[in-house]
C-alpha positions as CSV (number, residue, x, y, z in Angstrom):
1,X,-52.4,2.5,56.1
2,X,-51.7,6.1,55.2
3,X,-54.5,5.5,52.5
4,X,-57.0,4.5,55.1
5,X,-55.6,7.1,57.6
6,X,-56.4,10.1,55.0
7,X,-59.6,8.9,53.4
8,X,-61.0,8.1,57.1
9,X,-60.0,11.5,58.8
10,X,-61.3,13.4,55.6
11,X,-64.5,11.3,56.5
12,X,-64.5,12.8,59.9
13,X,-63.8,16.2,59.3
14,X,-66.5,15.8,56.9
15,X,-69.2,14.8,59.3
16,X,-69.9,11.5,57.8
17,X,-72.3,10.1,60.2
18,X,-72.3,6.3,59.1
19,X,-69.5,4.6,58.2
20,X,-68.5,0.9,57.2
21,X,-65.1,-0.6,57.4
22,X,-65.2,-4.2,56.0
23,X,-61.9,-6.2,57.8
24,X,-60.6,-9.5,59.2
25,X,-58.2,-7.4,61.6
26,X,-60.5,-5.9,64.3
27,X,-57.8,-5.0,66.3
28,X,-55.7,-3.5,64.1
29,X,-58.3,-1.2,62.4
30,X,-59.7,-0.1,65.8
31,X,-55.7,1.1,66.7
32,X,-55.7,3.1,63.5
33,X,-59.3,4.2,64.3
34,X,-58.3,5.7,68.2
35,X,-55.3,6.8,66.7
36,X,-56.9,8.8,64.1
37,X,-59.2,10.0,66.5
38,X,-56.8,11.3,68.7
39,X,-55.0,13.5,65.7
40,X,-58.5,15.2,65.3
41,X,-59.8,17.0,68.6
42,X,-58.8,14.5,70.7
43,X,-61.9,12.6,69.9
44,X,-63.2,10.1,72.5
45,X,-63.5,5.9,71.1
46,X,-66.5,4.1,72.4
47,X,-66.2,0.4,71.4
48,X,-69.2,-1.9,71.4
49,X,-70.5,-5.4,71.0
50,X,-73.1,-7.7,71.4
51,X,-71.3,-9.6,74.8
52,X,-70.0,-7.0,76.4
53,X,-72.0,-3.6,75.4
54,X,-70.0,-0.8,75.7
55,X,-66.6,-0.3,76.8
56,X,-63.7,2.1,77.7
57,X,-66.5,4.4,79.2
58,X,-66.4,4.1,83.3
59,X,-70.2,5.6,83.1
60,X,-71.8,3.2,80.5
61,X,-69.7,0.3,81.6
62,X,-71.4,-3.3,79.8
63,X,-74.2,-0.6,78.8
64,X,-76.4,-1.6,75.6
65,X,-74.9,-5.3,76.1
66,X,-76.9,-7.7,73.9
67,X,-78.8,-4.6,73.0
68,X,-77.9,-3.2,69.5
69,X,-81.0,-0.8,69.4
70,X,-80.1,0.5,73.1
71,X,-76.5,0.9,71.5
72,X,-78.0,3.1,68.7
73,X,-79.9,5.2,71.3
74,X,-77.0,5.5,73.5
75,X,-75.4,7.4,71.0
76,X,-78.6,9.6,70.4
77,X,-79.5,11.0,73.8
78,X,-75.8,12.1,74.4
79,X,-75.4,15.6,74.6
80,X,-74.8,17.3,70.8
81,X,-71.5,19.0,71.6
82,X,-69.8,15.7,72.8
83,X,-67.4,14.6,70.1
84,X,-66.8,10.8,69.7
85,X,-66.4,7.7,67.4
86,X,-68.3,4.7,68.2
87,X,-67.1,1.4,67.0
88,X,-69.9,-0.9,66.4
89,X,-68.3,-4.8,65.9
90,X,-70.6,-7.1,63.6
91,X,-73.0,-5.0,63.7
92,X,-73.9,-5.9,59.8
93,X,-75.7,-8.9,61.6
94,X,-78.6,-6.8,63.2
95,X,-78.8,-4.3,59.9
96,X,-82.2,-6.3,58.7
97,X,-83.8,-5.3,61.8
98,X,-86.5,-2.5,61.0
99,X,-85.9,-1.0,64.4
100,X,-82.6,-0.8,64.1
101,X,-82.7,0.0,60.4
102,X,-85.1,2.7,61.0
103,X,-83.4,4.1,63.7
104,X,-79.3,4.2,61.9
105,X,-81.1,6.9,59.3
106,X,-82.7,8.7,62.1
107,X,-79.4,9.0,62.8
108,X,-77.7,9.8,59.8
109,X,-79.9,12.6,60.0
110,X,-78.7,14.2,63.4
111,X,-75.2,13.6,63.6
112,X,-74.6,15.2,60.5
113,X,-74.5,18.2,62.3
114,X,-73.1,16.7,65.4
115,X,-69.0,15.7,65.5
116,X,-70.2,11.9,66.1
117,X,-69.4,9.0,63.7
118,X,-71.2,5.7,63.5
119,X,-68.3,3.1,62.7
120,X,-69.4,-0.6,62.3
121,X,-66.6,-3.0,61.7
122,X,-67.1,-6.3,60.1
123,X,-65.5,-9.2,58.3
124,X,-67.2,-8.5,54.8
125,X,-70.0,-5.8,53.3
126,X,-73.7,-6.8,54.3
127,X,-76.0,-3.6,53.7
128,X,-79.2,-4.1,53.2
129,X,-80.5,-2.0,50.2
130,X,-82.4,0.7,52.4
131,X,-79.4,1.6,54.2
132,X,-76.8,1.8,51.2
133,X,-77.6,5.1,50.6
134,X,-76.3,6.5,53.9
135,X,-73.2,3.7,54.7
136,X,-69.5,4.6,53.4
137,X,-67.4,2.1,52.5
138,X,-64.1,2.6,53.3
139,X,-61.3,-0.4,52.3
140,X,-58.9,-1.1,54.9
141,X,-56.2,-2.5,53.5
142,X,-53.8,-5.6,54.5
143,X,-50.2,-4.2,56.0
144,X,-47.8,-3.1,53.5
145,X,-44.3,-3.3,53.8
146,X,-43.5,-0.6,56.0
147,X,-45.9,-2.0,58.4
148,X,-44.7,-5.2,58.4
149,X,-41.0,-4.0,58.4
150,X,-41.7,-2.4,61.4
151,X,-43.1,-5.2,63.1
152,X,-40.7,-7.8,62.6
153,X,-38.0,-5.6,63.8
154,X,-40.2,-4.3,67.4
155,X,-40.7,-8.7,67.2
156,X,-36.8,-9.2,67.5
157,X,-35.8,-6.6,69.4
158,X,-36.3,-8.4,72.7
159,X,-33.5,-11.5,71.0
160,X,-31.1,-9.0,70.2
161,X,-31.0,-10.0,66.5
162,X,-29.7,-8.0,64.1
163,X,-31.1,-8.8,60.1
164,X,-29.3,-7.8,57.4
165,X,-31.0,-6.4,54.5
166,X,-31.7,-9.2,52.0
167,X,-33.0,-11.5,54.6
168,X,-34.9,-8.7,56.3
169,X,-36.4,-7.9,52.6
170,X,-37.2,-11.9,52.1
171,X,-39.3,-11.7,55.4
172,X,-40.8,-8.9,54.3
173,X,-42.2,-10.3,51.0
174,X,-42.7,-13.9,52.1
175,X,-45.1,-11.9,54.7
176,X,-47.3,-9.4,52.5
177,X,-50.8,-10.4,51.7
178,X,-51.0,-12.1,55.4
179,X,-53.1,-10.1,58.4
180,X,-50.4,-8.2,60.9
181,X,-52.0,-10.9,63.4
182,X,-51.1,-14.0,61.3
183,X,-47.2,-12.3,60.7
184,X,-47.4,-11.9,64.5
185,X,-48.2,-15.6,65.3
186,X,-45.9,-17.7,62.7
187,X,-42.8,-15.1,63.6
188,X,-43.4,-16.0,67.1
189,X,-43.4,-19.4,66.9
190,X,-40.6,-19.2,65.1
191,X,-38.5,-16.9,67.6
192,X,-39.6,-19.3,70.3
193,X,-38.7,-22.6,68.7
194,X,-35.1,-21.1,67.8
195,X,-34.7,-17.8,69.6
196,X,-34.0,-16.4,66.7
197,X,-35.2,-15.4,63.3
198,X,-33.6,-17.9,60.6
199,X,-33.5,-18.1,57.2
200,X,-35.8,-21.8,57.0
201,X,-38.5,-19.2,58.9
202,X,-39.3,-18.0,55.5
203,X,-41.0,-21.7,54.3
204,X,-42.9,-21.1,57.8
205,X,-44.7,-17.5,56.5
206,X,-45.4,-19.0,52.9
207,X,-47.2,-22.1,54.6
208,X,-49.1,-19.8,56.5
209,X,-49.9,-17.7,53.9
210,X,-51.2,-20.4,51.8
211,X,-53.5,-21.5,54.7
212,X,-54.7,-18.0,54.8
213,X,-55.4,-17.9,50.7
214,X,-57.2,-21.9,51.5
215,X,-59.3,-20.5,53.9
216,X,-60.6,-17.4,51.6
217,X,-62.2,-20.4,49.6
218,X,-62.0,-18.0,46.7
219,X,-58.2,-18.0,45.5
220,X,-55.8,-21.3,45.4
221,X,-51.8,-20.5,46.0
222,X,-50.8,-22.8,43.2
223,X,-47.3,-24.1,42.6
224,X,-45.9,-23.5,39.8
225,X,-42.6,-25.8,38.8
226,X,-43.4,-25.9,34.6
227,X,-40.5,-24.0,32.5
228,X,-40.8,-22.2,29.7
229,X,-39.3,-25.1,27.8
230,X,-41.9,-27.1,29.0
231,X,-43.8,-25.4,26.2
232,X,-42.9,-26.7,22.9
233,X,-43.8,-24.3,20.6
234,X,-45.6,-20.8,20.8
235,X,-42.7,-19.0,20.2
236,X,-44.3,-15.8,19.3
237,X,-45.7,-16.3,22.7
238,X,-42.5,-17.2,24.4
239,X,-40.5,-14.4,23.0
240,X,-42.8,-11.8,24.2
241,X,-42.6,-13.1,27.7
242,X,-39.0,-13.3,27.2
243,X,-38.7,-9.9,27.0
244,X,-40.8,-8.9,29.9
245,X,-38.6,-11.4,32.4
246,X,-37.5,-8.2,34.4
247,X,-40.5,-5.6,34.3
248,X,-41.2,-6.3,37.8
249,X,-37.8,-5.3,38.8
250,X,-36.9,-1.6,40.3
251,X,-34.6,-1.0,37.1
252,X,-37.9,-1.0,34.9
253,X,-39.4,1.5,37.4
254,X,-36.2,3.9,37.1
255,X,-36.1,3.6,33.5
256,X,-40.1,4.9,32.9
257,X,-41.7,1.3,32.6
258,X,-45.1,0.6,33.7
259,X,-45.6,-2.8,34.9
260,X,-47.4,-5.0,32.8
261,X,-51.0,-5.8,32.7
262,X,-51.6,-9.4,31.5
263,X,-52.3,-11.3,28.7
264,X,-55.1,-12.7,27.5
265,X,-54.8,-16.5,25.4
266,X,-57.8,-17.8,23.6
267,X,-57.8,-21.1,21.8
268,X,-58.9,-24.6,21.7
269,X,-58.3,-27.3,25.1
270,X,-55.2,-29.0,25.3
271,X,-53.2,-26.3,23.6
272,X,-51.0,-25.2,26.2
273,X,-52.7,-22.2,27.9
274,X,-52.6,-23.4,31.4
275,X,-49.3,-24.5,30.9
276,X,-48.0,-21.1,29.5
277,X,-49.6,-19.6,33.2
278,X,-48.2,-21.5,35.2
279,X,-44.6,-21.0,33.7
280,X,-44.7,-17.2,33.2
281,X,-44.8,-17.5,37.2
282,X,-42.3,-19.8,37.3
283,X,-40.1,-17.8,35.0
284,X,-40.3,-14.7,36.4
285,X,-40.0,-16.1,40.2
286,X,-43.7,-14.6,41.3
287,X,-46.2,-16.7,43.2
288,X,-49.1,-17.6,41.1
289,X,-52.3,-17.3,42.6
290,X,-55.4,-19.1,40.5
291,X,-58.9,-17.6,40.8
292,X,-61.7,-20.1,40.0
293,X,-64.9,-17.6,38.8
294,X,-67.1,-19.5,40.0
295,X,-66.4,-19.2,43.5
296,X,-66.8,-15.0,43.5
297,X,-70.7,-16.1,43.4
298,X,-72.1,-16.2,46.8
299,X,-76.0,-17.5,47.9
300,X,-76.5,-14.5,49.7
301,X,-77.2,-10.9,48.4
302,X,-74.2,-8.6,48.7
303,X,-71.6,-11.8,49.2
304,X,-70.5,-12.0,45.8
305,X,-69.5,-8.4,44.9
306,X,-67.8,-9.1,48.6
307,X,-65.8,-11.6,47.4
308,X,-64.8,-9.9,44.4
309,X,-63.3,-7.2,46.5
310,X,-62.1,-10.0,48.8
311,X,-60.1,-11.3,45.6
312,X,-58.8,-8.1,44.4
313,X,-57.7,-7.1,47.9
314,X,-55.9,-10.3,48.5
315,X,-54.5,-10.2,45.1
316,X,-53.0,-6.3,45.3
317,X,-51.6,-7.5,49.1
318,X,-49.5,-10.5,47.5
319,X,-48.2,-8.6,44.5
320,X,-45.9,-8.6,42.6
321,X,-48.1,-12.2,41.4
322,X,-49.5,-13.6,38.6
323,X,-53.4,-14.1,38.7
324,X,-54.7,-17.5,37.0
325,X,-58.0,-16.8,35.5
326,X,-58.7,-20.0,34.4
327,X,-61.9,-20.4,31.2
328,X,-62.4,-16.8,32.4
329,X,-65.2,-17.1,29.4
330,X,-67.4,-19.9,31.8
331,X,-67.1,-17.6,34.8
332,X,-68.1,-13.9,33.1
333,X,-69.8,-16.1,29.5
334,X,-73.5,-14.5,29.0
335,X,-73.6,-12.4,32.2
336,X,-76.2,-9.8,30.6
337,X,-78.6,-12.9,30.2
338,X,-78.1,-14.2,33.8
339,X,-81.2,-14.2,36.0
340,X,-79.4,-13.4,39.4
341,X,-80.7,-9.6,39.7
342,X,-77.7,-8.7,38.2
343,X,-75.0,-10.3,40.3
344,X,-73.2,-11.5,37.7
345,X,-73.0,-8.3,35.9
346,X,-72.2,-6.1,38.8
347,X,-69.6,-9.0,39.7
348,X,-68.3,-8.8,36.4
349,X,-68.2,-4.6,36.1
350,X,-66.0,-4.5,39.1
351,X,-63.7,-7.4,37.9
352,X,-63.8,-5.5,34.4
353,X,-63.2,-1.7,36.1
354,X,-60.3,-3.4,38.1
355,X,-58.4,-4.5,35.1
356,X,-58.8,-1.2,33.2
357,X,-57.6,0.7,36.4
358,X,-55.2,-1.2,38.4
359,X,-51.6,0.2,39.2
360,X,-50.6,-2.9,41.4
361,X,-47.9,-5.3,40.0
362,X,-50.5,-8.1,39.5
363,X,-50.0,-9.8,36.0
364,X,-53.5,-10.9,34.8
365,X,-53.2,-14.7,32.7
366,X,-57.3,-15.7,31.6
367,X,-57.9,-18.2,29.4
368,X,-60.6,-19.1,27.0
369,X,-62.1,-22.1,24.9
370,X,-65.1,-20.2,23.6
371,X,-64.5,-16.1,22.3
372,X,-68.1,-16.4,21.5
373,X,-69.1,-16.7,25.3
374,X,-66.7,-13.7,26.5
375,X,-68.5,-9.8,26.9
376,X,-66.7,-7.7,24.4
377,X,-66.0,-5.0,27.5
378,X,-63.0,-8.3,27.5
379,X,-61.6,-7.9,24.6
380,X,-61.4,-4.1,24.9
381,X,-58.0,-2.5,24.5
382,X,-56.6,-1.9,27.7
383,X,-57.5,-4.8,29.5
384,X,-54.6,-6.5,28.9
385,X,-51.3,-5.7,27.4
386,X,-52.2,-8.5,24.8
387,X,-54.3,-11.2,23.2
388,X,-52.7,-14.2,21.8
389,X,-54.5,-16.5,19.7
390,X,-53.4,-20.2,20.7
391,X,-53.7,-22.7,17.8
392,X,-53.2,-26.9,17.3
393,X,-49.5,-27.6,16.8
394,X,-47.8,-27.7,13.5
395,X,-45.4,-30.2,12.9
396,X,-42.7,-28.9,13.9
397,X,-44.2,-27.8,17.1
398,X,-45.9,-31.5,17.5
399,X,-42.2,-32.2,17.5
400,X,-41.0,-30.2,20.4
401,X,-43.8,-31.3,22.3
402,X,-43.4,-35.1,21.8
403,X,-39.3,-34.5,22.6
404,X,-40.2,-32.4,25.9
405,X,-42.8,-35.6,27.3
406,X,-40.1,-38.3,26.3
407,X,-37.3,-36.0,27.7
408,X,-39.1,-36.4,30.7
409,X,-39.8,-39.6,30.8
410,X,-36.8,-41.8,29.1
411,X,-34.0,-39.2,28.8
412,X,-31.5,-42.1,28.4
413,X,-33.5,-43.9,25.8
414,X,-34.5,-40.2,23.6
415,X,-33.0,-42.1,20.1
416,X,-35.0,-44.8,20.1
417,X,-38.4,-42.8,19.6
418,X,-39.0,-41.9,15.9
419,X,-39.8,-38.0,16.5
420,X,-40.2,-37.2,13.4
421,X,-42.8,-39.6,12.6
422,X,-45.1,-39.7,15.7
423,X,-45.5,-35.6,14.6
424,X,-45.8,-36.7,11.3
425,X,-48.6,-39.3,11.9
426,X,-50.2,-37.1,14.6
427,X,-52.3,-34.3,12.8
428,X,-54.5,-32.2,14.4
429,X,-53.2,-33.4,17.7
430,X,-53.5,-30.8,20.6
431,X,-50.7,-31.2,23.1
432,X,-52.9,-32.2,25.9
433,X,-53.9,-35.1,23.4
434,X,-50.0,-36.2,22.5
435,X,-49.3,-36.0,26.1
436,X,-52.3,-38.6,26.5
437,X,-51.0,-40.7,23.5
438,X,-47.8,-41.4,25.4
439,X,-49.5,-42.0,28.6
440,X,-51.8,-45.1,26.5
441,X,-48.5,-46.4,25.3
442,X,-47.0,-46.7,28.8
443,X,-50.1,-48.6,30.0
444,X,-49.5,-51.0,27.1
445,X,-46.0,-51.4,27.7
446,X,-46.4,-52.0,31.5
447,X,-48.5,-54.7,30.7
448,X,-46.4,-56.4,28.8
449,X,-43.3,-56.0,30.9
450,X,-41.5,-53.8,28.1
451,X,-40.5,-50.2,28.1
452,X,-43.1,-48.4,25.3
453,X,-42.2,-47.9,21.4
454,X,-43.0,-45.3,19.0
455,X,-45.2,-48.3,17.5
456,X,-47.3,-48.6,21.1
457,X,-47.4,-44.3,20.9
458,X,-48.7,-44.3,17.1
459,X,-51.2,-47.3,18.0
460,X,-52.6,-45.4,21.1
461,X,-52.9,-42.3,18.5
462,X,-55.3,-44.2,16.2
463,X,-57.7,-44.8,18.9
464,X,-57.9,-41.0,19.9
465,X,-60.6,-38.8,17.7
466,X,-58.5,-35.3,18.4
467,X,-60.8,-32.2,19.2
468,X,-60.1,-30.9,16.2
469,X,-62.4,-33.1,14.6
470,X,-65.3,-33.4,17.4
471,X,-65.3,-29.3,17.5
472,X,-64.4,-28.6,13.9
473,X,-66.9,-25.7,14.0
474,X,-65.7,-23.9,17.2
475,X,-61.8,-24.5,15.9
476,X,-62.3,-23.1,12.1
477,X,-64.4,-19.7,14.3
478,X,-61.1,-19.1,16.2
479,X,-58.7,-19.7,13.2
480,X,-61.0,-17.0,11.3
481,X,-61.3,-14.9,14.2
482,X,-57.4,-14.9,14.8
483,X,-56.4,-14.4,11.0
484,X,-58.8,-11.9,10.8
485,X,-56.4,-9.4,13.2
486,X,-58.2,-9.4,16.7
487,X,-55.6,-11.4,18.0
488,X,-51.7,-12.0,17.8
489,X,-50.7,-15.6,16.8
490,X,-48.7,-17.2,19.6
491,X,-47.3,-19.3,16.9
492,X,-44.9,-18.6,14.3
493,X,-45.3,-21.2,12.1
494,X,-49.8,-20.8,12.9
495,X,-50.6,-21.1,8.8
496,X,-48.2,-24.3,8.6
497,X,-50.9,-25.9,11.0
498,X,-54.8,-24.8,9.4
């Protein structure tokens, strides 16, 4: 808030005639707006929309209603030394109308000299291109935790509650990345089922918060239950995750550290990359968030670079989180070639500019099959803290990863499975592919009304060509490409397996 609060008056002061405020919280913004307004010559708010025309003026009552134009010239035949700020709600809907079009840089013309601004607030960015030139863009940010501190407390006040300190800071956490109107309605609820604030009212602000990341349609909140000793293997991987466990944590800040970017893993299917994602979250005890590219890409012009800033915004508000760019190399693969008038590439330069730049606690996990697909601007330094290179198992890796499935699925029966061999007998096996060995071999002994056998597991094997063999090209490009230096090996053992 004190963000928007500075840029916003500096806009003002600055005679700004036109600017754009893209937000889901219409109230709230128009509260900072007045009281922004108020802090610089008492300027007057006049509030308009399509239903009701103007308000909050006893003279032009309803004036201009279902009239944008007549809103526009409202603001043009008042009197030149009459300060004011005139909040225009969806107006980005009548924007493609050439009278009204025409008419906005008519007035970005006279009210530059004027102390009038031209505010339109709306749920996303919609300009058309003749009118970029003369809108700002100013972000307006989700509440942070001072925000939201003090509005849980004015909240309880009226129950006489009194939170201590950790639970108070719980609340507080559970609630960032939500609209102050969405904290507003699940704390109420929850004060009127109980009277009270209780501990259980934390599950109540994550649900809501993961209705309010459904309903974006662009990020998933994803849960995230997978250990790091899920992973068998990787342990040049694991120990460097290891050892960033508490660089979220306010003893890293006092002692200089900056928080980590991210980490880039590159390898073949099925070699644990997901997996690895989803228990760095777990592991570190951050809610992972998972971003599917494809969804940034909106039918109409403007939408996409929207939702990108939609994403980022979301993203920042949640933090400290991990972000889950999933086969970021299908999303952002060939996006010079593209022929979407350069969506993609504008898409993918603010994605790309965000990385480089960001200050926010978000820890950045993309994954790619294909290194040929991804933009080099990817691979640059400072995009992420680092690249890992994930390879097939060797067999001592196969091993760990056949003893964490059958760990899992017949802890009390563990000696009976030949561990040795199966890894043995399985080369070239990615772990997706011994996970779906095991899986076969269940089937076969359900059906015969018999717990499964290393025999059912090594028979299931023999009927399943590997990747490694289908995509011997691709795999022997990415061994090159890692040994070569561009990556680090996430294995220790990696030579034991070419």
């Amino acid at each position: 808030m004190n963000h928007f609060s500075q840029e916003f008056s500096l806009l003002l002061r600055a005679c700004y005639p036109l600017i754009y405020i893209p937000t889901q919280e219409e109230e709230r913004v128009e509260k900072a707006i007045a009281t922004i307004g108020k802090n610089i010559n008492n300027r007057n708010i006049y509030t308009w929309d399509f239903v009701d025309g103007y308000k909050d003026n006893p003279n032009n009552d309803n004036f201009a209603k279902r009239n944008p134009l007549q809103a526009l010239e409202f603001i043009e035949k008042l009197s030149s030394n009459i300060s004011g700020i005139f909040i225009l709600r969806d107006f980005q809907r009548f924007l493609e109308d050439i009278s009204v079009s025409r008419k906005l840089r008519n007035l970005a013309r006279i009210l530059k000299a004027q102390p009038k601004n031209i505010v339109i607030v709306a749920p996303e960015v919609n300009i058309p291109t003749e009118l970029k030139e003369v809108f700002t863009i100013v972000e307006f940010a989700l509440p942070q935790a001072d925000e939201i501190k003090t509005e849980i407390q004015r909240l309880i006040s009226s129950t006489g509650q009194t939170l201590n300190e950790q639970f108070l800071g719980e609340l507080i956490r559970s609630a960032q990345g939500l609209s102050l109107e969405r904290i507003r309605r699940v704390l109420t609820r929850a004060i009127a089922k109980n009277g009270k604030l209780e501990e259980e009212d934390v599950e109540l602000i994550l649900e809501e918060k993961k209705q309010s990341i459904r309903q974006t349609q662009i990020l998933d909140y994803y849960p995230a239950k997978e250990q790091i000793t899920d992973i068998g293997g990787l342990d040049n991987l694991k120990e460097w995750l290891l050892r960033r466990g508490g660089a979220f944590s306010e003893s890293a800040r006092a002692y200089g550290l900056p928080y980590p970017r991210g980490l880039l893993l590159v390898g073949i299917q099925g070699t644990g990359k997901s997996l690895t994602a989803k228990a760095i979250a777990h592991h570190w005890h951050l809610p992972l968030l998972r971003l599917d590219v494809g969804r940034l890409f909106g039918g109409l012009v403007g939408e996409s670079e929207s939702r990108t800033r939609q994403m980022i915004t979301l993203a920042e508000a949640l933090s400290p989180c991990i972000l889950w760019i999933d086969e970021i190399d299908k999303g952002f693969g060939g996006v010079d070639s593209k022929g979407d008038s350069g969506t993609s590439s504008r898409v993918f330069g603010t994605f790309i500019t965000w990385l480089a730049e960001k200050q926010s606690p978000v820890f950045v996990v993309a994954t790619a099959n294909n290194i040929q697909n991804l933009p080099a601007e990817v691979l640059r330094k400072g995009r992420f803290d680092e690249i890992f290179f994930v390879g097939l198992p060797n067999q001592e890796e196969r091993e760990a990863i056949f003893n964490v499935h059958l760990t899992r699925l017949r802890p009390h029966n563990l000696k009976i499975y030949d561990i040795k061999r199966l890894a043995y007998e399985t080369p070239e096996f990615s772990g997706a592919e011994i996970e779906q060995t095991i899986i076969e071999a269940m089937h076969l002994g359900f059906s015969q009304n018999r717990d499964f056998t290393s025999e059912d597991i090594l028979s299931a094997a023999s009927q399943i060509i590997p990747l490694a063999r289908t995509a011997k090209e691709q795999i022997e490009f990415l061994q090159n490409w890692a040994i070569s230096g561009k990556a680090r090996l996430a294995s220790r053992n990696f030579f034991n397996s070419i």
